[in-house]
VMD Tcl script that builds the backbone (N, CA, C; Angstrom):
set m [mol new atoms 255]
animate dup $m
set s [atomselect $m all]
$s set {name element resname resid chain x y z} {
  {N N UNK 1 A 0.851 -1.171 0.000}
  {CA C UNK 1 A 0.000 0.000 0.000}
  {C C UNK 1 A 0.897 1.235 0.000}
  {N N UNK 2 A 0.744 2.424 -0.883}
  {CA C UNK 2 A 1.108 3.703 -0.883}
  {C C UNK 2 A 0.503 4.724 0.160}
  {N N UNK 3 A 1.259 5.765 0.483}
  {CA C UNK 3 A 1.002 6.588 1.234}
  {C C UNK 3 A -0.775 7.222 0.915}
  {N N UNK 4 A -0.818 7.330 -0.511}
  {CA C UNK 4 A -2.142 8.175 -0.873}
  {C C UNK 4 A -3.330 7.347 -0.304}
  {N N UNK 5 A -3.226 5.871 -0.103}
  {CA C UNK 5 A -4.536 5.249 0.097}
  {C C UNK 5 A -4.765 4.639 1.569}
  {N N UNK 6 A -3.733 5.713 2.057}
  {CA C UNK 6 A -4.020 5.661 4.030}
  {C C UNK 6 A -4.934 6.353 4.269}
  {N N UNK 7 A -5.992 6.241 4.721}
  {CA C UNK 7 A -7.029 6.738 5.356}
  {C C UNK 7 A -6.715 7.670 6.382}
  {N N UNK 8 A -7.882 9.017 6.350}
  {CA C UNK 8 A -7.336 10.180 7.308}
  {C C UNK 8 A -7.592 8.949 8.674}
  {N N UNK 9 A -6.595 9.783 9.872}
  {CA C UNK 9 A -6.602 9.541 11.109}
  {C C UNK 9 A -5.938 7.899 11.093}
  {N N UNK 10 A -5.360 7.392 10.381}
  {CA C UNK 10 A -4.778 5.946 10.340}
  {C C UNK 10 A -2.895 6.434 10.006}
  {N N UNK 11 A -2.581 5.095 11.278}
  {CA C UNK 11 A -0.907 5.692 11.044}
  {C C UNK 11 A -0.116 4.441 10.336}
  {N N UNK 12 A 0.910 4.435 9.802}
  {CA C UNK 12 A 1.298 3.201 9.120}
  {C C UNK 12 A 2.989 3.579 9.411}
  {N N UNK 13 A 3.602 2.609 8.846}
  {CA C UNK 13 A 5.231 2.725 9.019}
  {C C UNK 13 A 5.784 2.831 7.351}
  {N N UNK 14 A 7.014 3.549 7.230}
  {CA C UNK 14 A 7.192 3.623 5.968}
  {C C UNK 14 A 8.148 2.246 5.886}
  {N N UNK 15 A 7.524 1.733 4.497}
  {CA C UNK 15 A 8.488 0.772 4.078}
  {C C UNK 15 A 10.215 0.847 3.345}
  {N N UNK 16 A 9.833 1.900 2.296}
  {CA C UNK 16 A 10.213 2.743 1.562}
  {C C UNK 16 A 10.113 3.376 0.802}
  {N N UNK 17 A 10.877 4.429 0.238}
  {CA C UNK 17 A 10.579 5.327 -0.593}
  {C C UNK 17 A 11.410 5.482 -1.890}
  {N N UNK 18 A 10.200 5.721 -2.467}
  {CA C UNK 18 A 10.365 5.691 -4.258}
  {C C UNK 18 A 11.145 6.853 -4.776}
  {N N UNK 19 A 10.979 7.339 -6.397}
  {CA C UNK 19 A 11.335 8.442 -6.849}
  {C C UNK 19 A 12.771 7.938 -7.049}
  {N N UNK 20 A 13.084 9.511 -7.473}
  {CA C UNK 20 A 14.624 9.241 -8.218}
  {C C UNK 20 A 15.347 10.733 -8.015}
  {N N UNK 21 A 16.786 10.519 -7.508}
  {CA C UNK 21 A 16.972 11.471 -7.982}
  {C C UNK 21 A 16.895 12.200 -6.874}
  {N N UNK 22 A 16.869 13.961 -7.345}
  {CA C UNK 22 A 16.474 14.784 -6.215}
  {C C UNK 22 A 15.130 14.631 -5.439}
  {N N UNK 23 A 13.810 14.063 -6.495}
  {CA C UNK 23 A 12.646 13.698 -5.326}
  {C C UNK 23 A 13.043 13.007 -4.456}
  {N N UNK 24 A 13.771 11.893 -4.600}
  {CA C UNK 24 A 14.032 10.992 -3.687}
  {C C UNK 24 A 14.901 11.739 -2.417}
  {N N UNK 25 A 15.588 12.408 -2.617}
  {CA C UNK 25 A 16.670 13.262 -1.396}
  {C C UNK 25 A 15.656 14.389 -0.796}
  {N N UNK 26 A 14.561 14.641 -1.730}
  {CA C UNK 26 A 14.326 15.668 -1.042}
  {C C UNK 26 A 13.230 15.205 -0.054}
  {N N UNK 27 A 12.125 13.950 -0.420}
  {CA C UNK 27 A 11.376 13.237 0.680}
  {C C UNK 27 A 12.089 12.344 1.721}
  {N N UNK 28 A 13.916 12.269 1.618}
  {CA C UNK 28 A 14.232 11.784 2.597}
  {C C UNK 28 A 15.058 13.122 3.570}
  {N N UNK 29 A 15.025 14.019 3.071}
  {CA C UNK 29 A 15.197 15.105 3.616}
  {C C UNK 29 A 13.938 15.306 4.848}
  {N N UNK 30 A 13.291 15.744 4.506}
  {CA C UNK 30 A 12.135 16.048 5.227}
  {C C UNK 30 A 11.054 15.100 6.223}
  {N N UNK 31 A 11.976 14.028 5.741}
  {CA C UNK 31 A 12.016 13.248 7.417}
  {C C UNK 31 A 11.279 12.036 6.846}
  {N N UNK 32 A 10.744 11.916 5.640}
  {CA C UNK 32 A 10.183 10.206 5.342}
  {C C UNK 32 A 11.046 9.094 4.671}
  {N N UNK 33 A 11.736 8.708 6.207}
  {CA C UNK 33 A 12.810 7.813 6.189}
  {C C UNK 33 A 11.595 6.025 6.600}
  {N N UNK 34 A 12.699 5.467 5.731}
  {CA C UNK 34 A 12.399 3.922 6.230}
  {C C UNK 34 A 12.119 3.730 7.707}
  {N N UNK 35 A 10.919 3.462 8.048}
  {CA C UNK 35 A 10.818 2.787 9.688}
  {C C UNK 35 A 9.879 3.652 9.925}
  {N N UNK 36 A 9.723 5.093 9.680}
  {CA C UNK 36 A 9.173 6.453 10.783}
  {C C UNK 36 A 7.509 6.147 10.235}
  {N N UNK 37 A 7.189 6.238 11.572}
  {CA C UNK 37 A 5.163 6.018 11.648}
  {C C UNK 37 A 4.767 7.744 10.939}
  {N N UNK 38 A 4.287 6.965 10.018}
  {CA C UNK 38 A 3.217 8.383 9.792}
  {C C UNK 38 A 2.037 8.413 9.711}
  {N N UNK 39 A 1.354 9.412 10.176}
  {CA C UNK 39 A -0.313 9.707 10.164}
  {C C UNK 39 A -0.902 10.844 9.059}
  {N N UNK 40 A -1.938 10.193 8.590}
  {CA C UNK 40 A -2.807 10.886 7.669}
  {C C UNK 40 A -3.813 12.217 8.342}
  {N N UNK 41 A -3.473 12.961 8.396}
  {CA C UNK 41 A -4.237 14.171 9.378}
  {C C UNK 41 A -5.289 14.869 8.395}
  {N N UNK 42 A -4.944 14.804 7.213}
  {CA C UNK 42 A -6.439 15.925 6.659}
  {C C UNK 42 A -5.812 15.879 4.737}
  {N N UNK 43 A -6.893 15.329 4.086}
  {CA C UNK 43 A -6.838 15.478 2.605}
  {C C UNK 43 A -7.488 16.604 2.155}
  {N N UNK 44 A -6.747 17.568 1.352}
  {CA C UNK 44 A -7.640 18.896 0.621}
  {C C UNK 44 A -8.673 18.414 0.021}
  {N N UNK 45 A -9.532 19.412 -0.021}
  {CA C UNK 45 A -10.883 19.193 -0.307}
  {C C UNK 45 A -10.971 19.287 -2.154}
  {N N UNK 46 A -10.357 19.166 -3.060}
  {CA C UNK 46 A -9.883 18.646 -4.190}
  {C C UNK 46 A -8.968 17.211 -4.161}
  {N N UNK 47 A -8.945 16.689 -2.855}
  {CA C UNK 47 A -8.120 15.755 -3.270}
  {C C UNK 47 A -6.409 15.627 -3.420}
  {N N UNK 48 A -5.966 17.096 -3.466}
  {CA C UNK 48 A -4.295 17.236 -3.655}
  {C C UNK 48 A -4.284 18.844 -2.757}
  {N N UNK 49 A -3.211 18.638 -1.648}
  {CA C UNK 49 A -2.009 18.144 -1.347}
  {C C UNK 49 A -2.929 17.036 0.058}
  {N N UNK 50 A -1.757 16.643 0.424}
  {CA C UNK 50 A -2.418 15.430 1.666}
  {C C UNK 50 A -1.102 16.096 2.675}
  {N N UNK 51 A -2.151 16.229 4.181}
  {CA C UNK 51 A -0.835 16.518 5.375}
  {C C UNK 51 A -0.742 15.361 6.137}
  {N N UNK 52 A 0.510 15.538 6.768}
  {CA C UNK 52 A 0.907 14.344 7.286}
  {C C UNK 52 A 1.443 14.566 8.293}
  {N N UNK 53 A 1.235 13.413 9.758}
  {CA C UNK 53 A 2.199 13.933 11.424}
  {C C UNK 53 A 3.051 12.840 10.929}
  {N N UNK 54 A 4.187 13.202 11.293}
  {CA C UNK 54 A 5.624 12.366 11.359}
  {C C UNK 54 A 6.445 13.453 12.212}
  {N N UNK 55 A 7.006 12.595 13.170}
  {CA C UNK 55 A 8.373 12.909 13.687}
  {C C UNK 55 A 8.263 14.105 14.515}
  {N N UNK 56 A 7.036 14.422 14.846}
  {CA C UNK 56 A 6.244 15.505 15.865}
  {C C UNK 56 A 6.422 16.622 14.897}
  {N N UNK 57 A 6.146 16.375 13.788}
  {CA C UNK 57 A 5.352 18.000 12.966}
  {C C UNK 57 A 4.890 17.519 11.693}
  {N N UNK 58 A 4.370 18.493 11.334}
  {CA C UNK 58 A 3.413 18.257 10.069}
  {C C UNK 58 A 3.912 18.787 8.942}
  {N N UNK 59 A 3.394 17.701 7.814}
  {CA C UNK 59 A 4.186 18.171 6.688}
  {C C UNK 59 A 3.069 17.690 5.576}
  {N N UNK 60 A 3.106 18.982 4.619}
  {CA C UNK 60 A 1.901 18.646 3.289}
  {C C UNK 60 A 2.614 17.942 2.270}
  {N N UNK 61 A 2.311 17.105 1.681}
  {CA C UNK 61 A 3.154 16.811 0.133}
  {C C UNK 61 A 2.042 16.725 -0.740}
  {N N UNK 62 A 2.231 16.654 -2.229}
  {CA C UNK 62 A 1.070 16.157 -2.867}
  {C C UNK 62 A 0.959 14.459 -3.595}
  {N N UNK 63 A -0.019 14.468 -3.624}
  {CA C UNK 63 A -0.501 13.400 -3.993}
  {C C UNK 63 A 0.510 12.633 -4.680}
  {N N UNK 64 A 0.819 13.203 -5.633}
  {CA C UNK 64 A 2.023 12.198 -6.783}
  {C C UNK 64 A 3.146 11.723 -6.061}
  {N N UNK 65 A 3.451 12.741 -4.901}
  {CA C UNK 65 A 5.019 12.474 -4.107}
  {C C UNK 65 A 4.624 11.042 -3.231}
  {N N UNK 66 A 2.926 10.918 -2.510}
  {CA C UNK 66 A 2.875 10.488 -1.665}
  {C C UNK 66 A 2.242 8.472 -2.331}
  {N N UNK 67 A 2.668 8.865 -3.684}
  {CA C UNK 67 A 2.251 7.726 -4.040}
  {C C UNK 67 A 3.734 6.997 -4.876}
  {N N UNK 68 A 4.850 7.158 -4.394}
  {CA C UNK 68 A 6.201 6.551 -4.505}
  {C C UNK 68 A 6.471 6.400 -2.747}
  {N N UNK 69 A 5.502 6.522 -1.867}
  {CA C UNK 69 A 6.095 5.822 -0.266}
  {C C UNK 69 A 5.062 4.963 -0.050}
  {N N UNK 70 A 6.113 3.698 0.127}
  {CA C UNK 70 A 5.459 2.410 -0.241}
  {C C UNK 70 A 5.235 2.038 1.544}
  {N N UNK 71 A 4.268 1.703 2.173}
  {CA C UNK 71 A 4.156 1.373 3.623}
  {C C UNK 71 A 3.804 0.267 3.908}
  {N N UNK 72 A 4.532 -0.158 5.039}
  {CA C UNK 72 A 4.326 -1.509 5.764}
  {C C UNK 72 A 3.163 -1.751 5.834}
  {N N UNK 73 A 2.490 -3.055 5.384}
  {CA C UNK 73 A 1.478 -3.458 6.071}
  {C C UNK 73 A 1.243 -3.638 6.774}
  {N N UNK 74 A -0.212 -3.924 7.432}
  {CA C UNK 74 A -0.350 -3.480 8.835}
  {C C UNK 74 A 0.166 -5.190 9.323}
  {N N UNK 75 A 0.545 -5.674 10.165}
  {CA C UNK 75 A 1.134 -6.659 10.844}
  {C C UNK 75 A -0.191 -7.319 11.509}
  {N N UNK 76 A -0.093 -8.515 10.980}
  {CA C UNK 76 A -0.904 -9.453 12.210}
  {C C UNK 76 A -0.685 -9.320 13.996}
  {N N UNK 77 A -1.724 -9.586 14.589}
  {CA C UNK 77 A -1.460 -9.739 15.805}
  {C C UNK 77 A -0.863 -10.713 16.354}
  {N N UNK 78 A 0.176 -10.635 17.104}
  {CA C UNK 78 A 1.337 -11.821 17.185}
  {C C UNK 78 A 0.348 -12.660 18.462}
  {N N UNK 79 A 0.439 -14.156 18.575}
  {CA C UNK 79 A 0.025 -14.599 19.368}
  {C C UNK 79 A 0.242 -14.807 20.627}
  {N N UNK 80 A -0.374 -15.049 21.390}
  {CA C UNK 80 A 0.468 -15.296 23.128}
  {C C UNK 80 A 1.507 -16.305 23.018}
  {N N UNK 81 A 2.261 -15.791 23.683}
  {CA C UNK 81 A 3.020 -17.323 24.545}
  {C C UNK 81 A 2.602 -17.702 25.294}
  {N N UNK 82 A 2.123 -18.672 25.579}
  {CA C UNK 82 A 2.153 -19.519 27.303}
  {C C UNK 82 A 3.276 -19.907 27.705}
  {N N UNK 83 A 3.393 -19.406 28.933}
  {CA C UNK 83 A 4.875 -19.958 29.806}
  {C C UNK 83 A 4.846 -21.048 30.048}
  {N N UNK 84 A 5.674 -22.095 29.995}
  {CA C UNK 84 A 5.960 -23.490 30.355}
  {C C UNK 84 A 6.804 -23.394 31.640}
  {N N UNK 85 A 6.598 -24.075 32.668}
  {CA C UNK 85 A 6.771 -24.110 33.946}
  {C C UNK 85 A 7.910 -25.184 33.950}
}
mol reanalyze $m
mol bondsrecalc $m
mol representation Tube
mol addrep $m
């Protein structure tokens, strides 16, 4: 799943990030590095730019940027252990 089809108020982890080039330096500039949780906070009301919480601040990109950051799926729930005595 890409960044664009996270649902507002849902947070995900970045897998990695796409692009080439200076896009690529410049979305790892601005803090959407491999690993960092980001949240979907509010889509413009056309649809383009999309803001985003990462890394305790907010940051707008648009749509095209946010569809080369490829995100972790969401992870199953790991099961219990039972302790063996």
């Amino acid at each position: 799943m890409t960044l664009e089809a996270l649902p507002v108020g849902k947070t995900a982890q970045i897998k990695e990030v796409g692009g080439e080039g200076a896009l690529r330096c410049r979305l790892l500039d601005m803090g959407l590095i491999p690993g960092t949780l980001v949240t979907v906070i509010k889509i413009a009301p056309m649809g383009d730019p999309i803001e985003l919480r990462l890394r305790g601040y907010e940051l707008t990109i648009r749509m095209e940027d946010a569809r080369k950051i490829v995100l972790q799926e969401e992870a199953e729930e790991k099961p219990k252990v039972e302790e063996t005595l």
